[in-house]
C-alpha positions, 0 to 999 in steps of 0.5 A: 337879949343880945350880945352887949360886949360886941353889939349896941343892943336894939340894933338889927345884927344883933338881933340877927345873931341872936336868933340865928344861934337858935334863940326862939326869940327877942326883946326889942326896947321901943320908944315912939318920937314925936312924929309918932315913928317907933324907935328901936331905943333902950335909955332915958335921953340920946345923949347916954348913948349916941350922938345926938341930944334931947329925949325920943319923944321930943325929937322927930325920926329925921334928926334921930335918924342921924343918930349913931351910937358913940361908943368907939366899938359901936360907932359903925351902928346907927339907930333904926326904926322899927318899922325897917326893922320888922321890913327886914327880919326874916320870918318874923311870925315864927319867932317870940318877939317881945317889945319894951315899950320905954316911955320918957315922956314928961308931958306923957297925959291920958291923950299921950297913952292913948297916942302910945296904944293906938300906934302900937296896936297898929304897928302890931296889926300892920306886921300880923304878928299878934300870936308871936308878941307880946309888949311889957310896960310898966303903966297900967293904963297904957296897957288898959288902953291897949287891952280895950283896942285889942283884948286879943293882945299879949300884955306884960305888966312890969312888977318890982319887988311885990310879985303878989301885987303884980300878980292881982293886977295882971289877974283883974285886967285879964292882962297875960303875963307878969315882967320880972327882975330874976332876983325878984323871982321863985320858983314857988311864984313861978308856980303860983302864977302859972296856977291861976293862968298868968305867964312868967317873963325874967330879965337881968340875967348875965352869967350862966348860973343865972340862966340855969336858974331861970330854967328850974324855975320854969319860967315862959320867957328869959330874957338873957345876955348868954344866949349860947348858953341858954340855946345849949342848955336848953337843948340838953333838957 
């Protein structure tokens, strides 16, 4: 969620401007460098999208630290750690925050997950916003790591187009919610998953029609870059 067309997403304006027009909440991508520091990232390598070269996993936070956004309209921005980031968001438990975990780790074994889960449990723990997050990512036994540090934990496995699959693996690992491209979703799978107690999450939603969609279909969380526009509408319901 964010507003792409003036802001680099992940930055900390823009999630300021979002939450400030009344969304209830967030998605922040997160990518953990070699000095273990969380990094508020969305793309494979640094080079997409800044300055910089090499992939976040390789790299420590001092040289990402140096790191702005090459985009003309968005050179002004720099990357940030999330830890500065939580430090400095206002009311932080009252609001959804929903983390992105992007691993592009090539060398990414067991005792790398298990790295990844162990510090985001603690980053979660640290800030105390257990009840107000929750993580996606796409590789099961991360989230199977995650889930046996802390089963109170709100996990999100990501699903491509079988939505069913992804359904019967959030129901045997007692994860809480299923991640989902709109284009990929209906309102009967909606309601299929909410039968048997499993939360819905969209994104790749951009224009208006979109959000209305997702709105009759009843999801729990949207994952939008109209945010006004989803504020508005679902004022009016």
């Amino acid at each position: 969620m964010g507003f792409s067309h003036a802001l680099p997403i992940n930055c900390s304006e823009a999630i300021s401007k979002c939450l400030s027009i009344g969304a209830d909440g967030v998605e922040i991508d997160i990518q953990l460098s070699k000095d273990s520091t969380w990094v508020a990232f969305h793309d494979i390598d640094l080079e997409h999208s800044t300055n910089l070269n090499g992939l976040v996993s390789k790299e420590n936070w001092s040289y990402i630290q140096n790191g702005y956004y090459h985009n003309p309209i968005y050179a002004s921005y720099s990357l940030i750690k999330i830890d500065d980031l939580l430090k400095n968001l206002e009311n932080k438990r009252e609001h959804i925050l929903a983390f992105d975990l992007k691993n592009f780790n090539p060398d990414s074994d067991n005792t790398y997950l298990q790295l990844l889960a162990r510090k985001y449990v603690e980053l979660i723990h640290e800030y105390q916003i257990e009840d107000n997050s929750y993580l996606v990512a796409s590789t099961i036994e991360l989230l199977e790591l995650i889930h046996s540090i802390d089963s109170n934990l709100n996990l999100f496995i990501y699903s491509g187009e079988n939505f069913d699959q992804s359904l019967q693996q959030a129901i045997d690992k007692e994860f809480d919610g299923i991640a989902i491209n709109l284009k990929y979703l209906s309102k009967d799978l909606v309601t299929k998953a909410h039968s048997v107690g499993i939360k819905v999450a969209t994104f790749g939603i951009t224009t208006p029609k979109q959000n209305k969609v997702a709105v009759d279909y009843n999801v729990d969380y949207i994952e939008t870059d109209q945010v006004s526009h989803l504020v508005n509408l679902l004022d009016t319901q």
